[in-house]
FIZA-103508 format. One record per residue: z, x, y of N, C-alpha, C in turn. Coordinates in steps of 0.02 Angstrom, whole numbers, plus 50000, padded with zeros to 5 digits. Example, Ala and Ser with C-alpha at 12.3 -4.5 7.8 and 13.67 -1.06 7.14 Angstrom:
<recs>
50390|50660|49716|50390|50615|49775|50390|50660|49835
50354|50642|49888|50357|50684|49947|50394|50645|50002
</recs>
This chain:
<recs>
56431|51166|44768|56450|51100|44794|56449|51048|44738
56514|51019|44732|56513|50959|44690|56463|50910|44703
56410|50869|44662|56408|50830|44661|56407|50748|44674
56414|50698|44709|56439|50646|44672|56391|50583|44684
56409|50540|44648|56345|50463|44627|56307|50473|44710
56260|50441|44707|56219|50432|44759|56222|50381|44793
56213|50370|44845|56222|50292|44888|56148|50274|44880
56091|50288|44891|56033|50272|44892|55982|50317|44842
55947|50305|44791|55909|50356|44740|55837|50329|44742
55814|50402|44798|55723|50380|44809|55681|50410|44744
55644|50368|44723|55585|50387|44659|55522|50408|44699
55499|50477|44669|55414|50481|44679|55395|50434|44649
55302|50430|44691|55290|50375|44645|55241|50383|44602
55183|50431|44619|55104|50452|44561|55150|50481|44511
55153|50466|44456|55176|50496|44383|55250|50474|44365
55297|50482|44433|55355|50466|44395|55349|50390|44399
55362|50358|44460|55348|50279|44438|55264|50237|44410
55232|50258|44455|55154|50234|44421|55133|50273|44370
55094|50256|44331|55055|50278|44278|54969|50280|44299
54949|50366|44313|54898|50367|44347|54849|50381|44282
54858|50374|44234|54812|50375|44178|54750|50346|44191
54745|50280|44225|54684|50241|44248|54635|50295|44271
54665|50345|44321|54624|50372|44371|54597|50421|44323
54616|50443|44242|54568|50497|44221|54532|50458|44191
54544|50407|44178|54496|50346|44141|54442|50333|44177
54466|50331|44244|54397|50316|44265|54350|50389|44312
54391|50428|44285|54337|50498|44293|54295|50502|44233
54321|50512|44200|54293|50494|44113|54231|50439|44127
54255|50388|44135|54191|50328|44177|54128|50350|44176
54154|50414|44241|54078|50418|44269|54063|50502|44246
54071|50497|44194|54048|50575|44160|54093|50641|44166
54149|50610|44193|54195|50695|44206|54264|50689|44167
54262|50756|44114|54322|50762|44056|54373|50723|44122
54404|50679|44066|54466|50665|44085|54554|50707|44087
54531|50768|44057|54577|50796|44061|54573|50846|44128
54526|50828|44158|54499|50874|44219|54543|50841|44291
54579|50789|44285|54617|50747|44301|54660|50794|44337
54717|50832|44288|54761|50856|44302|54726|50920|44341
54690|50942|44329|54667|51009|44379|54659|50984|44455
54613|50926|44457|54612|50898|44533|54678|50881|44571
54722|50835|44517|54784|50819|44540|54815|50879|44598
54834|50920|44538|54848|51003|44557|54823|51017|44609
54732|51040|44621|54734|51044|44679|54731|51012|44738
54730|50936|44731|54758|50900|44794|54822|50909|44811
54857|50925|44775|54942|50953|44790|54928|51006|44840
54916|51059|44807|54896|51129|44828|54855|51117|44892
54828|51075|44921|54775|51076|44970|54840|51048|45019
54855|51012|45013|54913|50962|45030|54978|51037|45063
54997|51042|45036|55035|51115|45048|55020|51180|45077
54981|51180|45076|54941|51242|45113|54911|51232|45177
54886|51153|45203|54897|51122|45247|54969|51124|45295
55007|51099|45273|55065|51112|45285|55096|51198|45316
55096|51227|45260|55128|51286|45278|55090|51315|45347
55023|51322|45359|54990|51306|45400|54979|51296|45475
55025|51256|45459|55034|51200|45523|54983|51164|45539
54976|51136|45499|54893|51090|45508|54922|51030|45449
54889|50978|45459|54897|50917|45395|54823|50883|45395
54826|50831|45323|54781|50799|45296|54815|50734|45247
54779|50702|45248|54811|50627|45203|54794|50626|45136
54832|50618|45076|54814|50619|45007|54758|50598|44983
54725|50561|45018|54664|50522|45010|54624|50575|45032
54637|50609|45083|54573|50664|45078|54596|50730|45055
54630|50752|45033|54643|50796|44986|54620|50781|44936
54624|50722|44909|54627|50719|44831|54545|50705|44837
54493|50696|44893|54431|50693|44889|54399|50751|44886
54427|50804|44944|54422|50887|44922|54427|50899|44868
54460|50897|44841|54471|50917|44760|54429|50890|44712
54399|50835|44712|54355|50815|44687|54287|50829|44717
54251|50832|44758|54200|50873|44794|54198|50951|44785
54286|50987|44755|54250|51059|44735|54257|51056|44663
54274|50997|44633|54285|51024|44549|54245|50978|44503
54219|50932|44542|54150|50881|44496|54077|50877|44561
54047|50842|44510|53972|50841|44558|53966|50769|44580
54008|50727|44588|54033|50660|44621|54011|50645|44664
53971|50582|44690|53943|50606|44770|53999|50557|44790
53984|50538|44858|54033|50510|44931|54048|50420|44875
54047|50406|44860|54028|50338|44841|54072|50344|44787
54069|50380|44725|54083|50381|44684|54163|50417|44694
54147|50471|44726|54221|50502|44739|54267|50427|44761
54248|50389|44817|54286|50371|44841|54304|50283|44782
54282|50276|44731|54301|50228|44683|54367|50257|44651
54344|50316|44654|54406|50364|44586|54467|50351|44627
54461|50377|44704|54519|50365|44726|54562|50295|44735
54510|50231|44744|54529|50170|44753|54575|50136|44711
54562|50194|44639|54608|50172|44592|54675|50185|44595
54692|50216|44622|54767|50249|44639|54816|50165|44679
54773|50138|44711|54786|50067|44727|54795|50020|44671
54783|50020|44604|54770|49997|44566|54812|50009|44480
54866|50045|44517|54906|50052|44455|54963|50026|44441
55005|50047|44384|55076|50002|44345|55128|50045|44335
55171|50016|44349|55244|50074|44337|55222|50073|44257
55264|50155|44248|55277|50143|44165|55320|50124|44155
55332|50097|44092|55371|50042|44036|55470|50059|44070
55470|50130|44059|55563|50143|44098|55572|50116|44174
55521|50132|44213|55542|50097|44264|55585|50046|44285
55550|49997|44240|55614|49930|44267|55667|49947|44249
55695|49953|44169|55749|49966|44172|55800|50002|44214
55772|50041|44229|55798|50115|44299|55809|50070|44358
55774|50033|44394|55782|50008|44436|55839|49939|44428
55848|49916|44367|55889|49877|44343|55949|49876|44364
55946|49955|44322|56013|49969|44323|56048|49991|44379
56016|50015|44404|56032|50043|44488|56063|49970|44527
56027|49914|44533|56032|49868|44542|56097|49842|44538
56110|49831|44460|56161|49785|44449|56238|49844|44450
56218|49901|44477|56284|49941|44498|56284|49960|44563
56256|49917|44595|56261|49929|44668|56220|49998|44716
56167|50018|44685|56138|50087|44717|56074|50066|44732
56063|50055|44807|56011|50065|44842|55964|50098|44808
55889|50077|44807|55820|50102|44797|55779|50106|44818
55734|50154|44839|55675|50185|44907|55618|50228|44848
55564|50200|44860|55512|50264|44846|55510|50312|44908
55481|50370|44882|55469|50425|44930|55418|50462|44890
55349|50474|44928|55291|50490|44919|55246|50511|44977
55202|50557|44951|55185|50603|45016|55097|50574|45020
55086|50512|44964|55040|50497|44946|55014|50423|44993
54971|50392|44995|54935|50331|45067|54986|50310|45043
54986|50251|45097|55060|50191|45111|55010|50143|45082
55057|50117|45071|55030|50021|45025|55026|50043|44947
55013|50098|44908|54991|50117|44830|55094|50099|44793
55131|50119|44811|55203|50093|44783|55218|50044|44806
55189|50012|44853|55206|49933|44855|55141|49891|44813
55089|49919|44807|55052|49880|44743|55053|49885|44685
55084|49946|44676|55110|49962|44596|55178|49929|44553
55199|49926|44642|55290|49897|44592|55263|49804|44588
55226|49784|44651|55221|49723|44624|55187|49690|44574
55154|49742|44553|55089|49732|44489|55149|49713|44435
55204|49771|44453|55233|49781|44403|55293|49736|44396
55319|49678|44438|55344|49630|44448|55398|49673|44480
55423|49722|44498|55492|49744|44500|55485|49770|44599
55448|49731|44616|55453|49761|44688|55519|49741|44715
55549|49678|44704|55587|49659|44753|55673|49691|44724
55656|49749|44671|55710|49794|44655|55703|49866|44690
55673|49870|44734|55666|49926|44794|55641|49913|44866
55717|49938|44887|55709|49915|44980|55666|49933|45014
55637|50003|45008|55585|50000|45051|55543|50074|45020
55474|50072|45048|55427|50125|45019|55404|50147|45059
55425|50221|45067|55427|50281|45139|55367|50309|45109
55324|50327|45149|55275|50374|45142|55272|50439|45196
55272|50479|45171|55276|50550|45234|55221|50557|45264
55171|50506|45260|55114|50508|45301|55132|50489|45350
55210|50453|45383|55210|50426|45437|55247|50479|45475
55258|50553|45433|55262|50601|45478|55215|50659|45478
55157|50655|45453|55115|50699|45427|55147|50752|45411
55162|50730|45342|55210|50795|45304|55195|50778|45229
55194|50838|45187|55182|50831|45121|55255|50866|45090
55268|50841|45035|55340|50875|45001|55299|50932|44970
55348|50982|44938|55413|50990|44981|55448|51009|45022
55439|50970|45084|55449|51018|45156|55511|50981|45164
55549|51037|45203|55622|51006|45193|55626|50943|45248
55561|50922|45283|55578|50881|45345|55559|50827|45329
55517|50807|45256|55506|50748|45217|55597|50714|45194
55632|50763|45139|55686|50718|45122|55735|50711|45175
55752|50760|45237|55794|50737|45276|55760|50670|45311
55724|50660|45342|55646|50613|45384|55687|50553|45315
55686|50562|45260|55687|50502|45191|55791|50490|45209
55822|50541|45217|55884|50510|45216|55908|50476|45301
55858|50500|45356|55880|50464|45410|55880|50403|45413
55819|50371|45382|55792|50309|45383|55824|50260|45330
55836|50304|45289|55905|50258|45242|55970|50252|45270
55994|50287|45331|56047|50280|45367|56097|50328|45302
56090|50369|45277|56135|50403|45243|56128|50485|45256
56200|50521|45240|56178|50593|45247|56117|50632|45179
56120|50676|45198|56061|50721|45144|56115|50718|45058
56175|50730|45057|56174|50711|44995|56221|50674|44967
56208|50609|45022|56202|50552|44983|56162|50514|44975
56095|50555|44956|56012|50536|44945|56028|50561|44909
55963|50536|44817|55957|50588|44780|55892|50552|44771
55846|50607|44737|55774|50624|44724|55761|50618|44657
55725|50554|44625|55708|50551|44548|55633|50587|44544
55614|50624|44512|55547|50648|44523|55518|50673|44431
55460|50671|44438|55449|50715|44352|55418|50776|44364
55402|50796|44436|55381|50880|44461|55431|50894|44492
55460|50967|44428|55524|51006|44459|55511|51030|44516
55440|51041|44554|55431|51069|44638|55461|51032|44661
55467|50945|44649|55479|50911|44702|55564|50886|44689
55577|50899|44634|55656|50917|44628|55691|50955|44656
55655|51031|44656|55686|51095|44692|55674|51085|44784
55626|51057|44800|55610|51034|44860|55684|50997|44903
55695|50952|44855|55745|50886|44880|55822|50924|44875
55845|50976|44842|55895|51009|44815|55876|51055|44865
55836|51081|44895|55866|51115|44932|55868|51110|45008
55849|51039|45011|55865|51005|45074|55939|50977|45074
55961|50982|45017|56050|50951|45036|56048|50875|44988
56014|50861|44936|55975|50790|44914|56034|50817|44834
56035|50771|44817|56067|50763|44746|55987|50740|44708
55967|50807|44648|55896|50803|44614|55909|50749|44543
55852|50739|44531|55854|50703|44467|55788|50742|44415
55795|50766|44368|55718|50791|44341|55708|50720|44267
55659|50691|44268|55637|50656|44210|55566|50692|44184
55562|50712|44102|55525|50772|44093|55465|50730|44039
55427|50691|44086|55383|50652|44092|55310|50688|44071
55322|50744|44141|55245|50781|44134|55253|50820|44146
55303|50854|44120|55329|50931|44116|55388|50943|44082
55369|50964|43996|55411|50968|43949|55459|51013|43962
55452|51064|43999|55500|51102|44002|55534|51106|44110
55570|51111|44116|55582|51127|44189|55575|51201|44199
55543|51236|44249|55515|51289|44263|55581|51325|44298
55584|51383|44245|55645|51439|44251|55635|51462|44309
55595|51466|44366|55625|51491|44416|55612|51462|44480
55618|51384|44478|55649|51346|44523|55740|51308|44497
55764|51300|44551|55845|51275|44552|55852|51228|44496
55886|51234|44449|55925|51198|44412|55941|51101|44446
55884|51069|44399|55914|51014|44419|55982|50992|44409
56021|50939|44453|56069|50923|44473|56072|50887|44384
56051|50820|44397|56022|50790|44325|55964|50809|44275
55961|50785|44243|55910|50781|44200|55900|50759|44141
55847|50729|44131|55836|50677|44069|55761|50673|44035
55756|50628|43968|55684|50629|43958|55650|50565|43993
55677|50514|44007|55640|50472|44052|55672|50438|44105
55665|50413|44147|55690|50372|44217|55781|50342|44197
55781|50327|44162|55857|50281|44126|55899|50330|44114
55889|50388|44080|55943|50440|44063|55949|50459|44133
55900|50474|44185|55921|50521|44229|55962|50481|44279
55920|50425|44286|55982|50351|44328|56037|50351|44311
56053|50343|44230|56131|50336|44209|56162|50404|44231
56127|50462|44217|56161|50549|44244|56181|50535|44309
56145|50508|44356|56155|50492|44435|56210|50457|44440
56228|50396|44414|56284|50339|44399|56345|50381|44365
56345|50422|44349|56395|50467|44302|56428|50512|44334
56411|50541|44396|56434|50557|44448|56484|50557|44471
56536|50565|44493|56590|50553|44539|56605|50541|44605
56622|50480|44572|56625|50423|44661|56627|50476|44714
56623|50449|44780|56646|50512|44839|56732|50507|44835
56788|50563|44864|56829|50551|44864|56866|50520|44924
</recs>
């Protein structure tokens, strides 16, 4: 299937638009390697999904406390500061531009995140660029974690558009291959994952940060 530009282009938001660096900073804080970060991340994903497959759910906020209750010695108090920070972060530096540009060529903008509601509306306004994205969907309001195919369809009803004329900016190829194979036009920016993993689907786009993969999206061919 061809292709073509997107009418509406939803961004994840922990890593590809916010910069969750804070949150190993402040594991580091209170005595736990900061590179131990990415292992919890991981398995709050993984907890998150397995939930799911399941048929059972849980909210990122307590996943990502599981994960920290089996991989540091954190008590209730402390776990729950680490998480508060996730409230408390900044798009990185490409962001605006990405959203800029989308902007001044006419393409609708939505976060989509499987992560609490209110954290991409405090991040983009930290980051001055809120009022360059219409609205910030969280799949908590269907208790669903990506990538289940009933998150990006659930993300293109509510934008009033079909499945692919949504497309999915993300920097985890899971959640690229997720959106692609719901019928979503993918975007990969290779942020926090230098390479895209050979045996999920070939992103649609792809770039090294938010702007190449926006302009790849814009490069597209109109619908006919």
């Amino acid at each position: 299937m061809t292709r073509t530009r997107p009418v509406v282009v939803a961004f994840d938001v922990n890593e590809t638009l916010l910069d969750v660096g804070p949150v190993a900073t402040t594991l580091a804080d209170r005595g736990v390697p900061a590179h131990l970060f990415g292992t919890v991340f991981g398995r709050t994903l993984g907890t998150g999904s397995a939930a799911m497959l399941t048929g059972t759910w849980c909210s990122f906020r307590d996943a990502f406390d599981g994960a920290l209750a089996q991989l540091t010695d954190l008590d209730d108090a402390a776990r729950s500061e680490v998480a508060d920070v996730f409230g408390q972060l900044s798009p990185h530096p490409d962001v605006a531009p990405a959203l800029e540009l989308l902007a001044e060529s006419g393409v609708r903008a939505v976060t989509l995140t499987h992560g609490s509601a209110g954290v991409a509306e405090a991040g983009l306004a930290r980051g001055g660029v809120d009022h360059l994205v219409e609205r910030a969907l969280s799949a908590e309001s269907i208790r669903a974690w990506k990538p289940a195919r009933e998150v990006y369809l659930w993300a293109a009803g509510v934008c009033d558009v079909v499945p692919a004329d949504l497309a999915l900016v993300a920097v985890h190829g899971w959640d690229v291959h997720g959106a692609q194979r719901a019928g979503l036009t993918g975007g990969w920016a290779a942020r926090a994952e230098h390479r895209y993993s050979p045996v999920l689907d070939t992103p649609h786009v792809r770039g090294a940060g938010l702007v190449e993969v926006v302009r790849g999206l814009l490069e597209l061919p109109p619908h006919g």
